[in-house]
C-alpha positions as CSV (number, residue, x, y, z in Angstrom):
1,X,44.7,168.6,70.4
2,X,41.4,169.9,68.6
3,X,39.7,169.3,72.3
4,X,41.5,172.6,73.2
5,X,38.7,175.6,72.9
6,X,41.6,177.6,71.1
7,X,42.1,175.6,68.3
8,X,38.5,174.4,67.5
9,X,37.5,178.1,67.3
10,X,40.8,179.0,64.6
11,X,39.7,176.2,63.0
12,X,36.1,177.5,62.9
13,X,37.1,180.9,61.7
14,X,39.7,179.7,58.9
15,X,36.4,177.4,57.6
16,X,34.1,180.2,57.8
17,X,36.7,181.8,55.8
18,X,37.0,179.4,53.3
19,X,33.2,179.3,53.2
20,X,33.3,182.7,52.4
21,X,36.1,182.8,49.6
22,X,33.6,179.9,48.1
23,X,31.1,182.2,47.5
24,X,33.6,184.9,46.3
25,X,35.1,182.6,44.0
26,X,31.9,181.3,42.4
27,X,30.4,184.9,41.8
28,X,33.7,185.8,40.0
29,X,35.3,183.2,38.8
30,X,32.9,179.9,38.2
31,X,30.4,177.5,40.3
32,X,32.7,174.7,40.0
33,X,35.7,175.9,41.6
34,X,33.6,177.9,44.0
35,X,32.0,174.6,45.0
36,X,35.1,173.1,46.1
37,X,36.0,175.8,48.3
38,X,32.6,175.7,49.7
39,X,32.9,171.9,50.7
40,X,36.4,172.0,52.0
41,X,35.2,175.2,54.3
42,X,32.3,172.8,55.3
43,X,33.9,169.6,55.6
44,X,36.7,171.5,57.9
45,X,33.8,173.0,60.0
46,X,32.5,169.0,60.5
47,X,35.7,167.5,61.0
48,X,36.4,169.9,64.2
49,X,33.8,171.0,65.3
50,X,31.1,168.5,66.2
51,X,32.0,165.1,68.4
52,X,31.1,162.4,65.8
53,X,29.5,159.6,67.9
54,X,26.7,162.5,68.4
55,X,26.1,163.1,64.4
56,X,23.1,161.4,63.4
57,X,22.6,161.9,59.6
58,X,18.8,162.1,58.2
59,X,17.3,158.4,57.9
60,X,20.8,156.5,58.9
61,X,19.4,155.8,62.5
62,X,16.1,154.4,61.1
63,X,18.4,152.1,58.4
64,X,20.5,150.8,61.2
65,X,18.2,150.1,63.3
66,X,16.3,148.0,60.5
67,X,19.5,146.6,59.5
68,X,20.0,145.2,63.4
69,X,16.7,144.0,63.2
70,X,17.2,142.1,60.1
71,X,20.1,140.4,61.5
72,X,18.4,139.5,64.6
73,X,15.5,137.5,63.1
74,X,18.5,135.8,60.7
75,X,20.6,134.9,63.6
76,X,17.6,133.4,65.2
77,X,16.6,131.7,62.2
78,X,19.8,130.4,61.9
79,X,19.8,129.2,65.9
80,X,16.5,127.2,65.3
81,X,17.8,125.6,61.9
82,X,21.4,125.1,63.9
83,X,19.5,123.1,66.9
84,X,18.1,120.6,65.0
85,X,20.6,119.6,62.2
86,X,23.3,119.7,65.4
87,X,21.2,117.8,67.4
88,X,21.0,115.0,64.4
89,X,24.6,115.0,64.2
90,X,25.8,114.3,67.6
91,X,23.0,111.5,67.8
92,X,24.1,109.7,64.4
93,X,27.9,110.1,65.4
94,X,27.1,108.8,69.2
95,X,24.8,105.7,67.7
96,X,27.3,104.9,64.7
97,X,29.6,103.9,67.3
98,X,27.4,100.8,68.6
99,X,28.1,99.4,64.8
100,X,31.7,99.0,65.4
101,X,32.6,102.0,63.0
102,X,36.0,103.6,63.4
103,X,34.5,106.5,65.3
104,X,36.9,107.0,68.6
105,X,35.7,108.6,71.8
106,X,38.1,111.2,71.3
107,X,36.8,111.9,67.7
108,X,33.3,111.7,69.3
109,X,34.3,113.8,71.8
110,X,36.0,117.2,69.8
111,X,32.8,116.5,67.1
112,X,30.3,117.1,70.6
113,X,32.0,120.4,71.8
114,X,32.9,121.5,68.7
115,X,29.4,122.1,67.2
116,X,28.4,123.3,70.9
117,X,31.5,125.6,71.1
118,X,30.0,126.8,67.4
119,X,26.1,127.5,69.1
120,X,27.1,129.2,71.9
121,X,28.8,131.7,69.4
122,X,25.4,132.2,67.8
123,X,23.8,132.9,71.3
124,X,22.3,129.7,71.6
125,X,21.4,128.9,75.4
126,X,22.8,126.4,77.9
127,X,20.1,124.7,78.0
128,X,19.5,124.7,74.6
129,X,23.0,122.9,74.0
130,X,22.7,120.1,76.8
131,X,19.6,118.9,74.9
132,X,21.0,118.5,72.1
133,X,23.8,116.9,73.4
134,X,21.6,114.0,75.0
135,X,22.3,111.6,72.6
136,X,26.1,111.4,73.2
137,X,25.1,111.9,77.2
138,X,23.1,108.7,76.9
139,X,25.6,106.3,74.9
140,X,28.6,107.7,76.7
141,X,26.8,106.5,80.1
142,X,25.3,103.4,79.0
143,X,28.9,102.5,77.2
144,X,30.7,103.1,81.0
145,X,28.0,101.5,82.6
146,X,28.3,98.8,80.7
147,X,32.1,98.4,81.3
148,X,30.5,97.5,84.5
149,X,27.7,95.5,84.1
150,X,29.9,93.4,81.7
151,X,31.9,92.7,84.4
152,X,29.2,91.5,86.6
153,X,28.3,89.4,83.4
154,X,31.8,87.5,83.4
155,X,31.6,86.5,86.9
156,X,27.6,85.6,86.4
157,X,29.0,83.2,83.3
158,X,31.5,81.4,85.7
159,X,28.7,80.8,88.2
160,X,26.6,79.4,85.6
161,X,29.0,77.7,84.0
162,X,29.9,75.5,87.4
163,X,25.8,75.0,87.9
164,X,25.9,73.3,84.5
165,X,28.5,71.2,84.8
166,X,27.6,70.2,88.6
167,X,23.7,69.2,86.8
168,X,25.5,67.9,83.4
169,X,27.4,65.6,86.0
170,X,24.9,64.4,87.8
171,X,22.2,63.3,85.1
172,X,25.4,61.6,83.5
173,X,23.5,58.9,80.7
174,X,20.9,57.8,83.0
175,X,17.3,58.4,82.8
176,X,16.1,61.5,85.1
177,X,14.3,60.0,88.6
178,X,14.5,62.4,91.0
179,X,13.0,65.3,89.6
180,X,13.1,67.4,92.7
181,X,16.4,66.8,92.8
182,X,17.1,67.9,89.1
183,X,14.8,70.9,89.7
184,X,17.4,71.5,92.7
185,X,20.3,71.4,90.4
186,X,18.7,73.5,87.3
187,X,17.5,76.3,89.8
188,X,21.3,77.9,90.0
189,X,21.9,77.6,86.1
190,X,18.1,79.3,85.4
191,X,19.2,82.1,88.2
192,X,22.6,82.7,86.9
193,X,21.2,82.8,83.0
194,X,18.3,85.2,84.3
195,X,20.6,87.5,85.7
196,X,23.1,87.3,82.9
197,X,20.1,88.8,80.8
198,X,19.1,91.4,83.5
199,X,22.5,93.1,83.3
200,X,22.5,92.7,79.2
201,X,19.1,94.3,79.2
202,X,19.5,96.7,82.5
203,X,20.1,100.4,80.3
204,X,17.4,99.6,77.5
205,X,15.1,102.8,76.8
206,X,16.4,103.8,80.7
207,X,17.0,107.9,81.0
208,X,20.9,107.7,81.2
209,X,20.6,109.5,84.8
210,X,18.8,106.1,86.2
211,X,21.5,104.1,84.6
212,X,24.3,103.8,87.9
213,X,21.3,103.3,90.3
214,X,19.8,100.5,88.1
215,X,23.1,98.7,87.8
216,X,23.6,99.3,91.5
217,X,20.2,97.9,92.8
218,X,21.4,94.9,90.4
219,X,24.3,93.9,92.0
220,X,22.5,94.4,95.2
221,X,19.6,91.8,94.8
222,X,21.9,89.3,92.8
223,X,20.9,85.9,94.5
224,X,24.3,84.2,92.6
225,X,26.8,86.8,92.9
226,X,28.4,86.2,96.9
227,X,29.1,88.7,99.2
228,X,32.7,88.5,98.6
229,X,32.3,89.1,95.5
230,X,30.3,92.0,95.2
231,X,32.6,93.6,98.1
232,X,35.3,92.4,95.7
233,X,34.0,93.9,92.9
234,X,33.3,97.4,94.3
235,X,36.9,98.0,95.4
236,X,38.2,96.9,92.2
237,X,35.7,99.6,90.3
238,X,35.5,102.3,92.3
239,X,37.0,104.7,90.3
240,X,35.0,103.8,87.2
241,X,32.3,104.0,89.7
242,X,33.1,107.7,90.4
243,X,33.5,108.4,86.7
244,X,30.0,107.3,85.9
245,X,28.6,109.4,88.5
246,X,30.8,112.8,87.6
247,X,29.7,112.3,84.8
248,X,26.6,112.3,84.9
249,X,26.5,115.2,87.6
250,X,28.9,117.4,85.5
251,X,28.4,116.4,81.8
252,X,32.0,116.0,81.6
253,X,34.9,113.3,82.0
254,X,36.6,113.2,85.4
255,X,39.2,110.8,84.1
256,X,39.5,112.3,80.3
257,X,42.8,110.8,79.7
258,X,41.4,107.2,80.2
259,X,37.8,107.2,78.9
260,X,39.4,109.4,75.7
261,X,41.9,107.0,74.6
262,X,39.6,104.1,74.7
């Protein structure tokens, strides 16, 4: 309504009018009441006749414009002290785990993306957020990884478990003779005890990325493990396979519902 010309301009006059009784009134009658004519007349005249997100009052745009400022370099100050302590929290909660504390992957899990949902509020970049998220990306790799390798580590025990009792059988009571022979029999239980170890120590200060390749190469240079079984083995744990690997590519579960409720 007061966009229409006609109305703005009444408006106008009846506040020029008022402006004009204000003086009236404070020449005749006293400066006080004369005065509040004056700023009703006035304040009309503002109200209607200029477009407010155009009024800049004297020394407002300068205190804004500090005030923005000021927040700026608190909200970065706030994203550089946020980084770190964050950072610190996801790593303690992700190694706490390896100490059998009660600390779930689902609890783990809302802790992660809840302190990154909180940064990314603050402006804090992607980038920014995966590094800080490392930690958790490390132990939650070398934890599925190690579903595997542990696995691999049962079937390892069986072989050497069968090498030990086929030497344990043949040196019997008797003194040792043929120690070609009992170099031939100790050869499968050393192999089978190395590898064991291998796979135990495979992830140790590895970057988590390297982590499904190492395990892989593993299994693929085993001297003890048959070709049966590593076929075996693969089509049994394929779909933890493909877990480890979208997970690692995507920073995210493909399977939540399993790896969560573990």
């Amino acid at each position: 309504m007061l966009k229409k010309k006609w109305v703005k301009n009444f408006l106008f006059f009846i506040a020029l009018a008022l402006i004009g009784a204000g003086v009236i009134v404070t020449l005749t009658i006293g400066t006080t009441e004369g005065t509040v004519v004056i700023v009703t007349g006035l304040g009309l005249m503002v109200l209607t006749q200029f477009e407010w997100h155009e009024i800049k009052l004297l020394g407002m745009e300068a205190k804004l414009r500090d005030t923005i400022n000021d927040a700026e370099k608190v909200l970065e100050s706030l994203r550089k002290v946020s980084l770190p302590i964050s950072e610190v929290a996801i790593s303690l909660a992700s190694r706490t785990g390896r100490l059998d504390t009660a600390t779930s992957n689902k609890d783990l899990y809302k802790l992660v993306y809840s302190i990154s949902s909180e940064l990314e509020q603050i402006g804090v970049k992607q980038d920014e957020l995966t590094a800080i998220k490392h930690d958790w990306f490390y132990f939650t790799t070398f934890d599925m990884c190690s579903l595997l390798s542990n696995k691999i580590i049962t079937i390892l025990q069986d072989h050497h478990e069968e090498a030990s009792k086929a030497y344990h059988q043949w040196v019997g009571n008797k003194p040792i003779a043929d120690t070609e022979k009992q170099l031939e029999l100790l050869k499968p239980v050393r192999d089978a005890s190395a590898e064991i170890g291998e796979f135990r120590n495979a992830y140790w200060k590895k970057p988590y990325k390297d982590m499904p390749a190492i395990l892989k190469k593993l299994i693929d240079d085993s001297k003890v493990l048959t070709m049966n079984e590593k076929q075996t083995f693969w089509e049994e744990n394929q779909e933890i396979w493909n877990d480890v690997l979208y997970f690692i590519e995507n920073n995210e579960f493909r399977r939540p519902e399993i790896w969560l409720a573990a």
